[in-house]
N, C-alpha and C positions, 0 to 999 in steps of 0.2 A: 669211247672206251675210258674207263677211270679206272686209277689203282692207287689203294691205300695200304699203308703197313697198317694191321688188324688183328686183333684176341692173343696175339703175343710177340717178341721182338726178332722171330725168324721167321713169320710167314708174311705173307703179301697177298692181300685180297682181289680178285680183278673180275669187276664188273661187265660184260661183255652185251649191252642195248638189242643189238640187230640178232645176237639169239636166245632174247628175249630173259637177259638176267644170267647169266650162266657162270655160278662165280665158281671158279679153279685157285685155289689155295695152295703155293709154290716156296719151297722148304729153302731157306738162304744153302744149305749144303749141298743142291742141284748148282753146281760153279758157275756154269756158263748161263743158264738161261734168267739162273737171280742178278745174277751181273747185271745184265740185259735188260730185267726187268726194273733193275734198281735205276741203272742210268735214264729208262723211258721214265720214271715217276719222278726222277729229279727235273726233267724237262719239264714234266705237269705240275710239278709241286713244289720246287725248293725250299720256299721261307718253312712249309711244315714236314720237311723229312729230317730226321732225326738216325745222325749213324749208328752204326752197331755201334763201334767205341765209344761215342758217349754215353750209348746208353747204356753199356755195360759198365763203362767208370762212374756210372750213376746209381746204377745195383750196388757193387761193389763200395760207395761212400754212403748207401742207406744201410749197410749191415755195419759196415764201421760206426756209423754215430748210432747203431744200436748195440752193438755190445758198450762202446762207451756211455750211454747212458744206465746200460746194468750196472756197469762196473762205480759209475757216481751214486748209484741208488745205493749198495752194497758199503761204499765209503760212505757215505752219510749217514746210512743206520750202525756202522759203524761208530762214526764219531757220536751218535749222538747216545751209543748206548742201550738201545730196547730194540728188539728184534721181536718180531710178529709172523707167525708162521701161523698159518690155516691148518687146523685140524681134520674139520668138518663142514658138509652143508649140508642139510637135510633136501631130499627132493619133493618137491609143492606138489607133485603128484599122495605122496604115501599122505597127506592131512589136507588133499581138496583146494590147495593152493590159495588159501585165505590169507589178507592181509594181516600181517602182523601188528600187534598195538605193544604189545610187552614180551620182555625177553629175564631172566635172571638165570642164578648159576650159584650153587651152593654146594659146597662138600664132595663133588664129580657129578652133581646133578643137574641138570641144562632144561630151563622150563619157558616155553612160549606158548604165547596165547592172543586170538583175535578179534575178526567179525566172523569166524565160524562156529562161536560160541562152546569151543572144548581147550579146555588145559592141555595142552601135550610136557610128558617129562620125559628127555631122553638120556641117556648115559653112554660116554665113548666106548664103542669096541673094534678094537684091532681085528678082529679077525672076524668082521663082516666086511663084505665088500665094499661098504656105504660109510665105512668105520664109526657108524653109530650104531645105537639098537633102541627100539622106544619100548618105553618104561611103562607110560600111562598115554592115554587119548581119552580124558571126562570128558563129557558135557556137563553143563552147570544146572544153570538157572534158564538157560535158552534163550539168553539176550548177547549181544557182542561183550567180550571181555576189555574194560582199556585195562589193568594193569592187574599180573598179579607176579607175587612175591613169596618164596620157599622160606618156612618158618622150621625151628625145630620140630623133631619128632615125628616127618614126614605130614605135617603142615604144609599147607598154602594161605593166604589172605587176597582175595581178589576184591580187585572193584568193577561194576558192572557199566553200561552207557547206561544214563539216564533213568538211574534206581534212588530208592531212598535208604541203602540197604549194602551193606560188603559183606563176603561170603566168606567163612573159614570152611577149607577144604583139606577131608582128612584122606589122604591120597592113597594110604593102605587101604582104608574100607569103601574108597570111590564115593563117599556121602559127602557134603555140605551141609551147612547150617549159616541161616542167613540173621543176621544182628540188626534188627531193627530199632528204632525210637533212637538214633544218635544225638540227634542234636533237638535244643529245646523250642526250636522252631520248626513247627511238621512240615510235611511235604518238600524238605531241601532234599535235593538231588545231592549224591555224592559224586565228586570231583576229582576225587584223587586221596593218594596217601601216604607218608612218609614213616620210615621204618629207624629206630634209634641202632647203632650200629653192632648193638649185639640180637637186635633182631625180637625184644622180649615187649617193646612198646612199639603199639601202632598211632600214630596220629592222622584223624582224618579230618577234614573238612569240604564244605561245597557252600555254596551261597558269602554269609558272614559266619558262618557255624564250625565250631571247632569242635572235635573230642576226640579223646583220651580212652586207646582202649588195650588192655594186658593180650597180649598175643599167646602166652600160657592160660588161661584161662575165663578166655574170650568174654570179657566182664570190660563194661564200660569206668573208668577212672575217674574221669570231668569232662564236664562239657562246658565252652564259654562260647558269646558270641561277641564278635568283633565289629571294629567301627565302619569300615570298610570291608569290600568284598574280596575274598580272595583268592591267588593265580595259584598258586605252587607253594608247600613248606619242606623244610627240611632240614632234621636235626643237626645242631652245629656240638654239642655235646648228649652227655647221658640224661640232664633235666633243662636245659635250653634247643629252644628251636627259633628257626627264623624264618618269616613270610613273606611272601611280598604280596601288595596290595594294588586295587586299582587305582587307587590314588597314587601311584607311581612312586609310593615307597614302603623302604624294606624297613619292618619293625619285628625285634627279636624279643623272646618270652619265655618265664621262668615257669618249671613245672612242681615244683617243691611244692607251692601249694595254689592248689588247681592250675589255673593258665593265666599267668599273673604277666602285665605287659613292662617289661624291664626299660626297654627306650625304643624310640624310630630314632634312625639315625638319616639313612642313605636313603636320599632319590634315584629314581632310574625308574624307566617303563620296563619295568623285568617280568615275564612268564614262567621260566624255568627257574630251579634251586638246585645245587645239589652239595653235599659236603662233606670233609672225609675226618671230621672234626677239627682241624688247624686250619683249614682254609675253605670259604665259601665259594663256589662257581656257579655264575648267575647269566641267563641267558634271554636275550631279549628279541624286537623287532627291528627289522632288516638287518642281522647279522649282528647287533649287539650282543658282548659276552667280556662279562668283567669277573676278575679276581679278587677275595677281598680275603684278606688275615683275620679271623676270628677272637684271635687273642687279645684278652682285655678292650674288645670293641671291634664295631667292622672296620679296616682298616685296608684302604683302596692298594693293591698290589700293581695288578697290571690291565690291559686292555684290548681286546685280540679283536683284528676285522678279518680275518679270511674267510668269514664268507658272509653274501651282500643280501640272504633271503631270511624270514623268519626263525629263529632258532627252536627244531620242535622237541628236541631233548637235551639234556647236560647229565653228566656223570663224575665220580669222582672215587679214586680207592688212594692208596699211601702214598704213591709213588705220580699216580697218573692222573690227567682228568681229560674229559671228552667230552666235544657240545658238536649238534650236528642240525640237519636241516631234511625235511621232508618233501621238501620244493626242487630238490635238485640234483642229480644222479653224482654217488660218490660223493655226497655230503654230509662229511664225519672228518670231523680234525683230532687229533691226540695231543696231550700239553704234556710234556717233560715237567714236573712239577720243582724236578732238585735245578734246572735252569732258567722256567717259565718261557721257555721255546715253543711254539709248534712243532711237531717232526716234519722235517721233509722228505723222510726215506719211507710214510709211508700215510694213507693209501699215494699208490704212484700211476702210471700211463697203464701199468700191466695188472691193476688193480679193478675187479669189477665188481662192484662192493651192488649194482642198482641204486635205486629207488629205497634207503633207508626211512622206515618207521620206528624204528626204535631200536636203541644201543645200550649198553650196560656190562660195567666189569661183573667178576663175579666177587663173591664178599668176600673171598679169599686174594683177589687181587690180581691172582694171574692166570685171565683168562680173560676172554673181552667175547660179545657177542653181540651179533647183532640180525637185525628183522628184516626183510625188503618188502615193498607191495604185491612181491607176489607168493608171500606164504612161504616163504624160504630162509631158513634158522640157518645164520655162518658160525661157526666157531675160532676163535683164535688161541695160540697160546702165546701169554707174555713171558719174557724172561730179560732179566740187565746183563749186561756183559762187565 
């Protein structure tokens, strides 16, 4: 005969051989017979029985050091001043649950997009169940989306995987129009693109090829081609931007006339740019992520390790910036920019952000969003206290 405590901490499982398995599950509030039964299992088992009392003063100090952990999570966003409440998620059901590659947010407008090759735009509503409502659901061009971007006047600007070609997308009339011949080298692939902060210049590149292109009237500006290949740019003002390059350094460029190279200053293996005009956030491999001052030069700030995996986005609005990782669940930090902190009230234990593909304030600043791999749009709202 064997008898174990089993599936919770008042019953008692007892296995009975000679008729053939017969297990009878005996309630501790039967007095006499759990007595009896408890004293038989201490014979059989000592060093693994476990009394009620401690295991009830064990329950009882797991809810204690959880509400104290609320209550530290609550003082820390406190002290630190930015509170982050979830508005919304969208369900990966209503878009096919494609992974996410780009997420943005303009004016109450919420747009993501993936490998299921459609724009979705949604707008908060109180008073659906789901408290969103979707706006739009395009398809494009039929190729996966990496990134696109809400321009004025119910604009988009998307870039495609492995095009020679970026699309303005006019979201009223659900058409596109694809802007071919960018750069003076055929057949480059576009890579990516960076938006000047009122939103009126797009700058793209892929290969060594750069251009310049008016977002009001989808007309190329300049094109130049560079010495090196490049990762990532992103305006640091309204006529300078800055790149980084395979050669493991960052070289910044004047736009006044055509794409004129002002200096390289800073080494680093950096992937990611991003900037909120006063300061650069630049994100690299195995968890590199440096700060730099813009003002009259780059000018090294600070240098964040918390997290040890490739960094696959950075972001950045007035107040805030963000770099995160695609290699690891819950991999998205926030920078208090007025103290060059991390937060640590948030994401926290009670935080289930997945498998981040892509993160981004909205241009307004307060609001934050972000992608998981399984097709599923979070929303946040920012606010300082």
């Amino acid at each position: 005969m064997q008898a174990k405590w089993q599936d919770s901490d008042d019953e008692l499982r007892v296995d009975l051989p000679q008729a053939k398995t017969i297990v009878k599950k005996i309630a501790r509030k039967t007095s006499k017979i759990s007595e009896g039964l408890r004293d038989f299992h201490d014979k059989l088992a000592p060093s693994n029985f476990v009394s009620w009392t401690s295991k009830r003063q064990k329950v009882e100090a797991s809810k204690a050091q959880a509400l104290l952990s609320s209550a530290a999570l609550l003082e820390n966003s406190k002290k630190e001043g930015v509170q982050i409440k979830k508005l919304a998620q969208t369900d990966p059901a209503d878009f096919l649950g494609s992974v996410v590659q780009s997420v943005d947010a303009r004016e109450g407008r919420f747009a993501f997009a993936g490998f299921d090759k459609v724009v979705k735009v949604l707008k908060l509503d109180p008073k659906s169940a789901k408290n969103y409502a979707v706006e739009k659901a395009i398809c494009l061009a039929g190729v996966p989306i990496t990134k696109a971007k809400l321009l004025d006047g119910d604009k988009a600007l998307c870039a495609y995987e492995r095009k020679e070609f970026v699309g303005f997308l006019d979201l009223a009339r659900e058409k596109s129009t694809a802007i071919y011949k960018l750069f003076d080298e055929p057949k480059t692939l576009v890579e990516g693109f960076a938006l000047s902060s009122d939103r009126k210049l797009a700058l793209v590149f892929g290969g060594r090829q750069t251009c310049l292109l008016d977002s009001r009237t989808q007309q190329v500006v300049s094109a130049s081609a560079q010495p090196q290949p490049l990762r990532d740019v992103a305006f640091i003002g309204e006529q300078e931007f800055c790149a980084a390059f395979a050669d493991r350094k960052l070289r910044t460029f004047d736009l006044r006339k055509g794409i004129s190279l002002i200096q390289s200053q800073v080494q680093g293996d950096f992937t990611r740019l991003a900037s909120n005009g006063d300061r650069l956030l630049c994100g690299g491999k195995s968890g590199l992520v440096k700060l730099f001052s813009v003002r009259g030069g780059l000018t090294h700030e600070k240098e964040f390790h918390n997290l040890s995996t490739d960094i696959s986005f950075v972001d950045m609005s007035q107040n805030l910036g963000l770099f995160g990782t695609a290699w690891a669940r819950n991999g998205l930090r926030i920078i208090d920019l007025s103290t060059l902190h991390v937060l640590k009230s948030w994401p926290n234990v009670k935080t289930n952000l997945g498998t981040i593909k892509a993160a981004s304030f909205s241009a307004e600043g307060d609001s934050l969003l972000t992608g998981n791999s399984l097709g599923s749009l979070s929303i946040y709202k920012l606010w300082d206290e």
